[in-house]
N, C-alpha and C positions, 0 to 999 in steps of 0.2 A: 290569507286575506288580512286585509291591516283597515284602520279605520278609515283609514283615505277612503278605500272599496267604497264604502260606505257613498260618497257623495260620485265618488266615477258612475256607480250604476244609475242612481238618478240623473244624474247628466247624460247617461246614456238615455232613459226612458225619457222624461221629460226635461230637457237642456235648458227650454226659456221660460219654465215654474222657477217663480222668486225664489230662494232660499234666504234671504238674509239682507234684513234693513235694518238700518243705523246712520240716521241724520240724513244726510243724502245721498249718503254710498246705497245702492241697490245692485245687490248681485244674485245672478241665475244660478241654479244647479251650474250649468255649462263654466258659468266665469267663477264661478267658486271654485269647481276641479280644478282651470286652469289654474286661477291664484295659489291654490294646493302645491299644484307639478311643478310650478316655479319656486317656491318658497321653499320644496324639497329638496331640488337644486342647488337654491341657492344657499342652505343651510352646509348641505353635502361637501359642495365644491368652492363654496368660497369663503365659511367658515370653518370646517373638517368636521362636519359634525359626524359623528358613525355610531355604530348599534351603543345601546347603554347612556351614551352621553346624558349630560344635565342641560336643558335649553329653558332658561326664564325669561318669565313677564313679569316686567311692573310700570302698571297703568291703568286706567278707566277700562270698563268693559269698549270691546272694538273688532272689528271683524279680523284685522291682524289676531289678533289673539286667539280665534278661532281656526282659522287661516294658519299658524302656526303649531297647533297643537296637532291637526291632522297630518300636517306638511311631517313633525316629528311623528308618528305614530306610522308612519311608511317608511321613513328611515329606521325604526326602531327605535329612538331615543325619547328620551324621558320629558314630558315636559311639566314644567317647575311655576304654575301663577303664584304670586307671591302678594300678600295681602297689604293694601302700599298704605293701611295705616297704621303699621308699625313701625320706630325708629329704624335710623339707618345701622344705628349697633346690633337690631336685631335683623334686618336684611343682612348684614353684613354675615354674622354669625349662620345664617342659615345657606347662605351662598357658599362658604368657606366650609360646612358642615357635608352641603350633599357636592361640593366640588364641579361648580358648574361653570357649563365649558363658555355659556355665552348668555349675554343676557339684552335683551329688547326691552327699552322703556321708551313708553308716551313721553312727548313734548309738556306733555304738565307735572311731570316729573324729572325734568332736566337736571338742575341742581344737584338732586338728590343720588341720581344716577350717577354722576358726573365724579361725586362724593367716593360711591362705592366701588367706581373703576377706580381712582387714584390707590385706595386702599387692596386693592386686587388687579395689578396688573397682566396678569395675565389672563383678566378675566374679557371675553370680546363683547364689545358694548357697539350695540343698535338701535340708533335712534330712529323712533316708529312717529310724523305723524308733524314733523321740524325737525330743527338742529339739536342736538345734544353735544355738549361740548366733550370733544376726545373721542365719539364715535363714529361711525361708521351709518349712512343712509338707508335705509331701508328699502323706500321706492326705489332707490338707484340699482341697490345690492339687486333685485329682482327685478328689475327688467332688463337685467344684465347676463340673468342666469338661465343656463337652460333649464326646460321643462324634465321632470325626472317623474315620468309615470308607474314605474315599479321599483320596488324596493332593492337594494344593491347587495343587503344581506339578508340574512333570515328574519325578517320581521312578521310577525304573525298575531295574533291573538292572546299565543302564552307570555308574547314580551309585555314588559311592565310600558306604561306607557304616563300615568301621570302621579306626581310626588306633590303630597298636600300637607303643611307644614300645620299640627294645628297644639294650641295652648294644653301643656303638659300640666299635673297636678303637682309635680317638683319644679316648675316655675322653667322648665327645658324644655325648648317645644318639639313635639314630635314630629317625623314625616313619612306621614303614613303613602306608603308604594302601592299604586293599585296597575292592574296590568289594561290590557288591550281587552281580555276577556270579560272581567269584571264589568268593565264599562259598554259592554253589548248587553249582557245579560241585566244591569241596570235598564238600558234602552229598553229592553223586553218587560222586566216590569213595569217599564212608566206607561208602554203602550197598554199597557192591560189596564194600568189605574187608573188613565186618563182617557181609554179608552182611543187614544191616538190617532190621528191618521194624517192623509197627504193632505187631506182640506182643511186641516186647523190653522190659526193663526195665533201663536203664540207669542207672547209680551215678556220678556225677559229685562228686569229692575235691578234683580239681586248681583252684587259683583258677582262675576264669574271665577275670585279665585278660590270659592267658596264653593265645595260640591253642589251644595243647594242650588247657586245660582248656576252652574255647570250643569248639570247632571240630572236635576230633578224631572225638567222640560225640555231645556235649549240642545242637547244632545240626543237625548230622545229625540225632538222635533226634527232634527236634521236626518235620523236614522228612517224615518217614516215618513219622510219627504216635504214635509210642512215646510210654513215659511216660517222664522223667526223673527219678530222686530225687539232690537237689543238697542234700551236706552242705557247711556253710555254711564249714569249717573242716577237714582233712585230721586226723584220728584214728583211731589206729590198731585199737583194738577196737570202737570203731562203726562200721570200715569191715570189719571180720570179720562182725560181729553181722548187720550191713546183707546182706554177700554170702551170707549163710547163711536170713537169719531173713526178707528180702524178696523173695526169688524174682530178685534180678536175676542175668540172662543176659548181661550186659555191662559191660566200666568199663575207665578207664584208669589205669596205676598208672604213675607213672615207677618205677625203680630203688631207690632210697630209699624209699619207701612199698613196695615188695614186702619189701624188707628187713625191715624194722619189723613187717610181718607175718607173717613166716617168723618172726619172733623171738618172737610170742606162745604161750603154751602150749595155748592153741587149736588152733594152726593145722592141725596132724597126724592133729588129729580131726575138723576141722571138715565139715561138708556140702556140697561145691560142685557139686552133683549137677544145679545150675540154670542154673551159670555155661558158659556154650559157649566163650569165650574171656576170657584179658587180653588187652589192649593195653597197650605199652609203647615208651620212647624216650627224648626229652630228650637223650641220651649213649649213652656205647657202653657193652653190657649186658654181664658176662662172663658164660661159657658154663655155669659154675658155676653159678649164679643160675636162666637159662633150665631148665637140667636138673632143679634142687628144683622149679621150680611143676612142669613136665610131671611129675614123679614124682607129684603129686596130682591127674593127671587132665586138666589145663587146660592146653589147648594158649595157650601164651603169643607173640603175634604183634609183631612190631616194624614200628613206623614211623618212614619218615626224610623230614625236610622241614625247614622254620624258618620263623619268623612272613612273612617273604616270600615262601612256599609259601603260605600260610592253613590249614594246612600238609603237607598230603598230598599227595608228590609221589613218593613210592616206598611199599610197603607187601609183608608178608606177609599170608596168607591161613590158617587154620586147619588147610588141608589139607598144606600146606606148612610147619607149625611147626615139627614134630620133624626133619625130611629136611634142614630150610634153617635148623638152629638157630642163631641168630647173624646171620642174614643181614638185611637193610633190604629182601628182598622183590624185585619187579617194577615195573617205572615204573606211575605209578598209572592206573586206567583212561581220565580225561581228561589227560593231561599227558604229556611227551618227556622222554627223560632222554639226558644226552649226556655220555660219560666222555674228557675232551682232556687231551693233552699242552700244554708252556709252548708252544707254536708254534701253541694250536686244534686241533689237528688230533684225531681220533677215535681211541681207544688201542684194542689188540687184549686180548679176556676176558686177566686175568689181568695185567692193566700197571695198574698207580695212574696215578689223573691225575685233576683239579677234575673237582669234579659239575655240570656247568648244566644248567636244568630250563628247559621252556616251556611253559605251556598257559595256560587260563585264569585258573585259580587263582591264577597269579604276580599279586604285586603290580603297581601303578601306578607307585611309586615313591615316594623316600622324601621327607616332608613338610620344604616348604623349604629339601635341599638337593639342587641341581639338578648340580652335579658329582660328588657320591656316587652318585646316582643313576645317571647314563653310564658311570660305572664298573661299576654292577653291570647292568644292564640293557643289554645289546646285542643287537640284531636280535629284540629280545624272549625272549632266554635271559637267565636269571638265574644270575649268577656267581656259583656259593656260596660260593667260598672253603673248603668241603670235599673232604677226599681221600678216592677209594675205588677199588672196581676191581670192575668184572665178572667173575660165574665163565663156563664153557662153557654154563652155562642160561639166561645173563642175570640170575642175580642180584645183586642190590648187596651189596658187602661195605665198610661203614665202614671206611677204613684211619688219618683222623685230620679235623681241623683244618687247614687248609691256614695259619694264622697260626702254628698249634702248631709246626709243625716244627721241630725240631733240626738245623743243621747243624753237624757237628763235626767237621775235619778233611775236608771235601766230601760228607763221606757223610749223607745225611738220615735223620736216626731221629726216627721217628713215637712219641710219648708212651703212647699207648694201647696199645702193644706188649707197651712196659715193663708198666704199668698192668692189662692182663690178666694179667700172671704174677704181680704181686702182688697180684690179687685170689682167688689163689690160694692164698697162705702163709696156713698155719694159726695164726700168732700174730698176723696182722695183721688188723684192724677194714677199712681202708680206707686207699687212698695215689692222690697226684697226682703227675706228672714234668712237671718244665720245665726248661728249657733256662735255663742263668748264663754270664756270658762270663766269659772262660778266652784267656788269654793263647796259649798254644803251638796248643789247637783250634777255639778263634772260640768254641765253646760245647759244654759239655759238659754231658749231666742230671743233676738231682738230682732225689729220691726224696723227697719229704713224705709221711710214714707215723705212721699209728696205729693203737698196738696194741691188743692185749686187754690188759683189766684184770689183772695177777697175770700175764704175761705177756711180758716184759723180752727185748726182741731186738738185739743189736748189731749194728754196721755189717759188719762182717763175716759176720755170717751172711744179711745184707739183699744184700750182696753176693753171696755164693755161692748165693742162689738161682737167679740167671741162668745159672750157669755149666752151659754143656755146652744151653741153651736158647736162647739169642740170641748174636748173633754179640758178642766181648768189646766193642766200638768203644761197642755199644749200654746197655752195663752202667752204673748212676748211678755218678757221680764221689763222691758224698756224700750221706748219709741224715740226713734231720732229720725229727726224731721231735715232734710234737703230740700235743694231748690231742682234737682233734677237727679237721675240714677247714672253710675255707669254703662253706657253698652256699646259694642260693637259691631261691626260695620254689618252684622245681620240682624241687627236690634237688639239683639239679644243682651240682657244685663249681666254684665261682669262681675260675677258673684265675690271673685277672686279681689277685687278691689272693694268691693262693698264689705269683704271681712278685713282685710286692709283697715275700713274708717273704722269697725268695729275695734278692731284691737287697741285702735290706736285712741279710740273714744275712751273706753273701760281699761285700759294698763294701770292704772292707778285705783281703778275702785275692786275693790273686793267685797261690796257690801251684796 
């Protein structure tokens, strides 16, 4: 069986249950298989696509996108979303890197597409949605093609089926291979965590080239028959409008997007009398945060994992939201979780130490490079290079980044420490800590913060917030003040740029 199965069967059971909206397209179980059997086809027989191959996206979330990734996961080949706000030198590189046979881009990315055929001719380019200039149609290609309802070679479960390309610590991005398998037994955790079923209605924001936005819900939801509604683009009052005015019972919001919608003058009124849970993650959430949505009812649940999870490898549960606020949950129902000290060895509740996870869901490993790979992959645990710690219940408590770490003077201070207390101050927006080198203590932190508008806070009183709350060792050495942070298309802030402005602040000062 290949993941297509997946929507054959429900189109078998129930044909005209919605599975999937987005703007006005509405399609059933029944026209989703079909769109599948064709795009199979048409992959097959009139681009050559065969077992192994690379097939990429780059565009807005879209039911093609969907529609494609199954159509490949019945042929056996691999498919490739590509996160489209990265330059074209780094699409480029990652197309040329995993050698991919074809690539599909939205109409709102024509140019750019256009760009990276020229520079890869051999590469086949389908435009999904309008014209792309130098490609090939898409609506045409497929209702040209025959239906191709079983697979032509060995496609199964143990073929790999999706390549997630994500920011490396040596500035190389990885691309982490997950198979067919992984991403079922991912489905299986979510149904447990969310408690899943054919009646949910789930609200899918986050891009989809993004496990998160992939994998956490919107694939789950398809595997347990639910409908998905997939906005094509993450806004903030049509993701209110949406949670309120469409009945959905489910969605995942990273941190930023809850924010944004706390911030609407909606919010306090709004109806969420449908919504059974959020989900959330990406980062570490402050407790402030968790505490506003549960004050409206919604139990808000976290999950901890990364695209080499697929990514559910710890989770809370609804019942356990408010009791375990803050917490990353229980190892997830298919997968190990194992908390070690630098020697391996197994910490006792209440010690930090790397998170390695094992089960299915772990990746294969990462595309083409085969000593990164050994590094993280041993005896089939995956080496996250995250810190955390077990309480007396078993559950997971985020304590950082295991690259993040600050040593200053021997002592290791964790960033997110910092960073919860100042998600705290009432004149501050949002702030990042990172470690600068510092002559007398190897490295000491600074504090990137930004405030409220009409709002004006100085270093000293950035300072004296810590005081009498972390021990002084851990207090930033110096505050520098922005008008906004860097982050990423999952909100997440780009720590790797914000030490970037650090270096480049302090190369001169040694004092």
């Amino acid at each position: 069986m290949t993941l297509a199965d997946w929507i054959d069967r429900h189109a078998a059971f129930t044909p005209d249950r919605v599975a999937l909206t987005c703007d006005e397209d509405v399609l059933t179980y029944a026209a989703l298989a079909d769109a599948i059997a064709h795009a199979a086809g048409m992959l097959h027989d009139r681009l050559g696509v065969r077992l192994g191959d690379r097939v990429a996206w780059l565009g807005h979330n879209a039911p093609e996108m969907l529609v494609l990734l199954f159509a490949c996961s019945r042929l056996g080949a691999i498919f490739l979303p590509l996160n489209w706000r990265l330059a074209a030198p780094e699409h480029a590189w990652i197309l040329d890197d995993c050698q991919a046979k074809a690539l599909f881009a939205g109409v709102e990315f024509a140019e750019h597409a256009a760009g990276l055929k020229a520079g890869q001719p051999d590469l086949r380019l389908v435009g999904v949605g309008g014209p792309v200039e130098g490609a090939q149609d898409y609506a045409a290609l497929v209702a040209e093609a025959r239906p191709l309802a079983s697979a032509p070679d060995a496609a199964g479960h143990a073929t790999p089926a999706l390549l997630c390309y994500t920011s490396g610590t040596t500035g190389r991005s990885k691309g982490a291979l997950l198979d067919q398998r992984a991403l079922l037994f991912n489905a299986l955790n979510s149904l447990h965590m969310h408690d899943l079923t054919a009646g949910d209605r789930v609200l899918t924001t986050l891009p989809m080239f993004h496990v998160g936005g992939l994998n956490i819900q919107t694939l789950p939801a398809l595997y347990a028959g639910a409908t998905v509604l997939l906005h094509r683009q993450f806004d903030p009052q049509r993701t209110l409008d949406a949670l309120v005015g469409e009945g959905i019972t489910l969605a995942v919001l990273v941190p930023a997007q809850l924010v944004a919608l706390l911030g609407l003058p909606g919010w306090n009124e709004a109806d969420l009398s449908r919504l059974r849970a959020l989900t959330t993650g990406s980062t570490l959430v402050p407790l402030t945060l968790i505490e506003r949505i549960h004050a409206r009812g919604v139990p808000l649940i976290q999950v901890y994992g990364s695209t080499e999870t697929a990514p559910l490898a710890t989770y809370l549960v609804a019942a356990d939201a408010v009791r375990k606020a803050g917490s990353c949950g229980l190892p997830a129902l298919h997968c190990e979780v194992r908390i070690v000290d630098e020697q391996d060895h197994d910490v006792e509740p209440g010690v930090s130490g790397e998170l390695w996870v094992r089960g299915p869901n772990v990746m294969r490993g990462y595309w083409n490079q085969p000593d990164t790979t050994a590094e993280a992959l041993v005896d089939g645990w995956y080496r996250s290079g995250d810190v955390g710690h077990a309480d007396a219940d078993g559950f997971l408590w985020i304590d950082d980044r295991k690259k993040e770490v600050i040593i200053s003077g021997g002592e290791n201070i964790y960033p997110a420490e910092l960073e919860n207390l100042l998600a705290e101050h009432p004149d501050l927006v949002e702030a990042a800590v990172v470690g600068r080198d510092d002559p007398k203590w190897g490295e000491v932190p600074v504090a990137v913060v930004v405030a409220h508008a009409g709002r004006p806070v100085d270093v000293a009183a950035v300072r004296g917030w810590f005081e009498g709350k972390l021990a002084r060792y851990k207090h930033p050495h110096d505050v520098v003040y922005r008008d906004a942070l860097p982050r990423n298309a999952m909100g997440k802030i780009e720590k790797d740029a914000v030490r970037a402005l650090v270096r480049e602040l302090f190369s001169t000062d040694t004092a």
